[in-house]
C-alpha positions in Angstrom: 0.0 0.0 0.0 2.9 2.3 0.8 4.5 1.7 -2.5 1.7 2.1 -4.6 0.2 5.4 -3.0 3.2 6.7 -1.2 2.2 10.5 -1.8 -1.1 9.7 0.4 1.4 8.7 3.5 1.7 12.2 4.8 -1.6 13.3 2.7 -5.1 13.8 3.6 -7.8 11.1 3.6 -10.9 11.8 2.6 -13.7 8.8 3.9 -16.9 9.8 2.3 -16.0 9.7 -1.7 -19.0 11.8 -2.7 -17.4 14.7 -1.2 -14.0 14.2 -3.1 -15.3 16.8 -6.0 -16.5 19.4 -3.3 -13.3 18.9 -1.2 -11.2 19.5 -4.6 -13.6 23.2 -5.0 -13.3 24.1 -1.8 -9.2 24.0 -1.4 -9.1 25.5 -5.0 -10.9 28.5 -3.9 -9.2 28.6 -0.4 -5.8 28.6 -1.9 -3.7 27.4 1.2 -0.4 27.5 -0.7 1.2 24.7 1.5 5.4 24.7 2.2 5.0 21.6 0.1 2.6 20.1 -2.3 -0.2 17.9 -0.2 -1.8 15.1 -1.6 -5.4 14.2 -0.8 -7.9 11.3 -1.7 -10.0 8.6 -0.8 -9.6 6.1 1.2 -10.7 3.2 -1.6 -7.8 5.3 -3.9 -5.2 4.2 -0.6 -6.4 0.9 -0.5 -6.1 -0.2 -4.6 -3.3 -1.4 -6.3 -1.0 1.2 -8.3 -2.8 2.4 -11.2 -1.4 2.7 -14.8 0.7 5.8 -16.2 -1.8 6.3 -18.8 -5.0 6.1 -16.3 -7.0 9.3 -15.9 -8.9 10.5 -12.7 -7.4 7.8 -10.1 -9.7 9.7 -6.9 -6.3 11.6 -6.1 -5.4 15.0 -6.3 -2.3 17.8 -5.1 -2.7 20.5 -3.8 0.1 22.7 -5.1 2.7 24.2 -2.8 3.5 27.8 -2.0 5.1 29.6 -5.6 7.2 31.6 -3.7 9.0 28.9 -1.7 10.8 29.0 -5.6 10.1 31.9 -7.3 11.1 35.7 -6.6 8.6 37.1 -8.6 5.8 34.6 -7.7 6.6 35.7 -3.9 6.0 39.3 -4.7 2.8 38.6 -6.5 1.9 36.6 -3.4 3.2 39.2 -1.2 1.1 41.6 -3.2 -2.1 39.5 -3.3 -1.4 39.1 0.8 -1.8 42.9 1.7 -4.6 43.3 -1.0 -6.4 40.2 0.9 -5.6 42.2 4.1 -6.9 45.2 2.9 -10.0 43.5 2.1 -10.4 41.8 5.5 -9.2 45.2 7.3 -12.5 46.9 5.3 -14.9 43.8 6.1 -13.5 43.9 10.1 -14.3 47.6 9.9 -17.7 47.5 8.0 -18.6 45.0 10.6 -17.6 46.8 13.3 -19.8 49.5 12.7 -22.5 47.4 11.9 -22.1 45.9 15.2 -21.8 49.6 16.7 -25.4 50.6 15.5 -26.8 46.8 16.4 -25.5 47.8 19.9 -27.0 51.7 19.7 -30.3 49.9 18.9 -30.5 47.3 20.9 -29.4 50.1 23.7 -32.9 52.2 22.4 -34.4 49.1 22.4 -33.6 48.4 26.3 -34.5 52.1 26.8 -37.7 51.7 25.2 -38.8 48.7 27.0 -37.9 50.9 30.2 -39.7 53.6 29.2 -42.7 51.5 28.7 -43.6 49.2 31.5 -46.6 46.9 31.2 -49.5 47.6 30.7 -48.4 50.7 28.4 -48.9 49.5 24.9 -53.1 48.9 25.9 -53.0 52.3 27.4 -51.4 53.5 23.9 -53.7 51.1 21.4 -56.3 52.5 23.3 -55.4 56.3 22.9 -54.7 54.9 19.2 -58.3 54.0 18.7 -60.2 57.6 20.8 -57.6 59.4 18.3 -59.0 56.9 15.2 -62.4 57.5 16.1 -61.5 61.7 17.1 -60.0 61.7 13.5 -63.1 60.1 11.6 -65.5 62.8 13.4 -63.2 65.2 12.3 -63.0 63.8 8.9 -67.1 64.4 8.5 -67.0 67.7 10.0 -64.6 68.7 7.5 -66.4 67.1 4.7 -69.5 69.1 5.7 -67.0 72.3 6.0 -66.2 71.7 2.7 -69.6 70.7 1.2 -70.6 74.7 3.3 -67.5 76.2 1.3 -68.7 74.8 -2.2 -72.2 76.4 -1.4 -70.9 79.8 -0.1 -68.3 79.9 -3.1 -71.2 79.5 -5.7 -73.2 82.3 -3.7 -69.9 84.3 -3.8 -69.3 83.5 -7.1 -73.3 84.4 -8.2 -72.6 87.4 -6.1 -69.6 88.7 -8.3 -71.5 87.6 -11.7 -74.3 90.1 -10.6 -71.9 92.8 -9.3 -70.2 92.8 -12.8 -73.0 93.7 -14.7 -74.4 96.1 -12.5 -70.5 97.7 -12.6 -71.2 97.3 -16.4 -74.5 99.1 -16.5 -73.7 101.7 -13.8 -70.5 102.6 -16.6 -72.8 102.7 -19.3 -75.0 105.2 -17.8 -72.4 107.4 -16.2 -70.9 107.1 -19.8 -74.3 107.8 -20.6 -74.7 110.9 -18.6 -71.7 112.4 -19.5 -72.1 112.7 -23.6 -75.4 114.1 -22.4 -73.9 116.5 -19.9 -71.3 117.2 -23.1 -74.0 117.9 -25.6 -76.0 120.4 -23.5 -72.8 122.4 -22.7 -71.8 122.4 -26.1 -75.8 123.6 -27.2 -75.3 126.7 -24.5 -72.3 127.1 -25.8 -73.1 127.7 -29.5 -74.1 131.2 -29.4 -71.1 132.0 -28.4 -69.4 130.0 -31.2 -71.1 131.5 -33.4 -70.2 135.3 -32.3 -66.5 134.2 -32.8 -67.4 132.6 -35.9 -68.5 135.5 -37.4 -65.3 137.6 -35.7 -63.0 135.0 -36.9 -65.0 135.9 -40.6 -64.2 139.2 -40.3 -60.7 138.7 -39.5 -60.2 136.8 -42.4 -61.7 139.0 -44.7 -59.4 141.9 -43.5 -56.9 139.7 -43.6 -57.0 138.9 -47.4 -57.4 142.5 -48.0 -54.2 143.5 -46.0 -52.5 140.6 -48.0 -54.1 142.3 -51.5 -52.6 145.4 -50.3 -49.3 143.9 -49.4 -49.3 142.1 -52.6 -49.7 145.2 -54.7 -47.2 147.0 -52.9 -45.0 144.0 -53.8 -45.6 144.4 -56.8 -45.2 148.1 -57.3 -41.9 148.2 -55.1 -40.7 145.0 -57.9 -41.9 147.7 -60.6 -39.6 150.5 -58.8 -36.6 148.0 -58.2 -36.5 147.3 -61.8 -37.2 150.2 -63.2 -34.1 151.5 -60.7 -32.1 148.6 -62.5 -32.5 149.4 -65.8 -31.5 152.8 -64.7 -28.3 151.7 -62.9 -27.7 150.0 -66.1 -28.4 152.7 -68.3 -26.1 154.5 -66.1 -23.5 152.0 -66.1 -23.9 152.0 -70.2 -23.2 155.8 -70.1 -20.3 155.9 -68.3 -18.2 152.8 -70.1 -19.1 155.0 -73.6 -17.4 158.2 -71.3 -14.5 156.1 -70.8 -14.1 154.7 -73.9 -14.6 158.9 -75.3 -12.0 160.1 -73.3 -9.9 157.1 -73.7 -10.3 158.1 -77.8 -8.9 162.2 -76.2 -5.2 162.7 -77.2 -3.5 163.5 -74.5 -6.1 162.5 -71.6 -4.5 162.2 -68.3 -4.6 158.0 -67.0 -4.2 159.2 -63.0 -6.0 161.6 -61.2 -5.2 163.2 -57.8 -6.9 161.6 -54.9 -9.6 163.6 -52.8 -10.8 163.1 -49.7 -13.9 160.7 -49.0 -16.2 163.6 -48.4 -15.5 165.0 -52.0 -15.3 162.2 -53.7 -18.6 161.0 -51.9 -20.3 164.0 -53.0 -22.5 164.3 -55.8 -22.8 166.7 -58.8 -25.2 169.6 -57.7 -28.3 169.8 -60.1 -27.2 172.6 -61.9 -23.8 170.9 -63.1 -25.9 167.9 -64.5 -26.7 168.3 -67.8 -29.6 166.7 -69.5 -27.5 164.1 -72.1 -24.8 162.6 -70.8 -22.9 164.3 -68.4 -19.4 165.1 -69.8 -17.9 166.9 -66.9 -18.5 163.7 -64.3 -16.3 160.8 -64.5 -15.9 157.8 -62.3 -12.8 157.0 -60.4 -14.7 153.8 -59.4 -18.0 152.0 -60.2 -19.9 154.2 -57.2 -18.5 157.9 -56.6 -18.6 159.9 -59.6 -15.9 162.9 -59.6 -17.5 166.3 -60.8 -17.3 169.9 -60.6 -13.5 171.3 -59.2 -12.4 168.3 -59.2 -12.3 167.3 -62.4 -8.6 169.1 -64.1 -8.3 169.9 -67.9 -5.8 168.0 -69.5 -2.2 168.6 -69.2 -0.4 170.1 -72.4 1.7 167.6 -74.4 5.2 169.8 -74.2 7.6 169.4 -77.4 10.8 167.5 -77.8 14.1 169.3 -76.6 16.2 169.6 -79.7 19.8 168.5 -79.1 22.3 171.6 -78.8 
């Protein structure tokens, strides 16, 4: 027996064979990681002869050693997987531990509650339950026949308003009413006096457009004098360019004249120096003052050549 199953020597037995699969799950997930690989199986797999090479399932199975008992990088995966485990039991230690804090503050209330309430209190309360129940439901109908009262005085309030409108309505229609009425008699005692100032604003008008016809002719008869003053500046204009051009045609005619003072120059020709053609004795220095009278000069004599001596 020892020769044919010498792994099971130091292994684990396992009596009951219908619980070899479950045991094989269960150390799966538990993952011991052993110093060294274990063996486990049943007890008829101990007690039969040494099975082929080529046999399958022979009701024995390892359970595989530690990896990092050989391998650096397997031991820090295990190390890793150790604190992450850790950390996960640390969080389940402390969620449980404040679960286990608030099963304590309640069972505390609990103990204070049952203080609190000796016996006999829960009938005194189920019965304060059921005057409060039946308080409630009386309430419930009086408030249901409040309500029903409401409904009624909100249609009487609402009625109420619908006649109130229209009378508002009619009441405006008559004030409106009596005030185009109150407006049409003052404007009927009023008329006679439109009518005076009717007939003044008439009269206005009338003297109006005759003040306008007068202005109108004056217009016209100042337009008459301002032309007929034009065509005499131009005449006169006319008359003194044919002077120019005459004395211009003189032999001899002096080109500069001595200068006189504004007052002389300003001055005009006295009536009985104007003669009744053109005046040939007033020139113009300049297109406004004509010169007359003293100071117009005769022209100079021409004087003869020097013969040489």
């Amino acid at each position: 027996m020892l020769a044919a199953r010498p792994e099971l020597v130091d292994g684990v037995i396992i009596t009951d064979p219908d619980t070899h699969t479950r045991a094989r799950e269960a150390l799966s997930e538990a993952a011991l990681l052993p110093r060294s690989a274990v063996a486990v199986g049943t007890a008829a797999a101990l007690l039969a002869p040494t099975p082929a090479p080529e046999a399958g399932d022979s009701g024995v199975f390892l359970v595989p050693p530690n990896p990092a008992m050989h391998d650096e990088h397997a031991a820090d995966e295990e190390r890793q997987a150790l604190r992450a485990r850790a950390a996960r039991r640390d969080e389940e230690i402390r969620a449980l531990a404040a679960r286990l804090g608030k099963d304590r503050e309640l069972a505390a209330r609990l103990s204070s509650w049952r203080t609190g309430c000796p016996a006999g209190r829960l009938v005194e309360l189920a019965t304060a339950a059921r005057d409060a129940r039946g308080f409630a439901e009386e309430t419930e109908a009086e408030l249901a026949e409040a309500r029903t009262v409401r409904a009624e005085a909100d249609e009487a309030a609402a009625e109420a308003a619908h006649v109130r409108d229209e009378r508002q309505e009619a009441a405006q229609k008559a004030r409106r009413a009596a005030d185009a009425l109150a407006g049409l008699a003052f404007r009927l005692r009023e008329r006679a006096g439109w009518q005076v100032k009717l007939r003044e604003l008439a009269d206005e008008a009338a003297e109006s457009e005759a003040r306008a016809q007068t202005c109108l002719e004056r217009a016209r008869a100042a337009d008459e004098d301002r032309r007929a003053a034009q065509r005499a500046a131009d005449d006169a204009r006319r008359t003194a360019r044919a002077l120019r051009a005459e004395r211009a045609e003189i032999a001899g005619a002096p080109t500069t004249y001595p200068r006189t003072s504004p007052e002389r120059r300003s001055r005009p020709c006295p009536p009985s120096a104007r003669p009744t053609g053109p005046p040939p004795s007033c020139t113009r220095r300049s297109a406004s003052a004509p010169i007359c009278g003293p100071n117009r000069r005769a022209p100079r004599a021409t004087r003869a050549p020097r013969s040489p001596s």
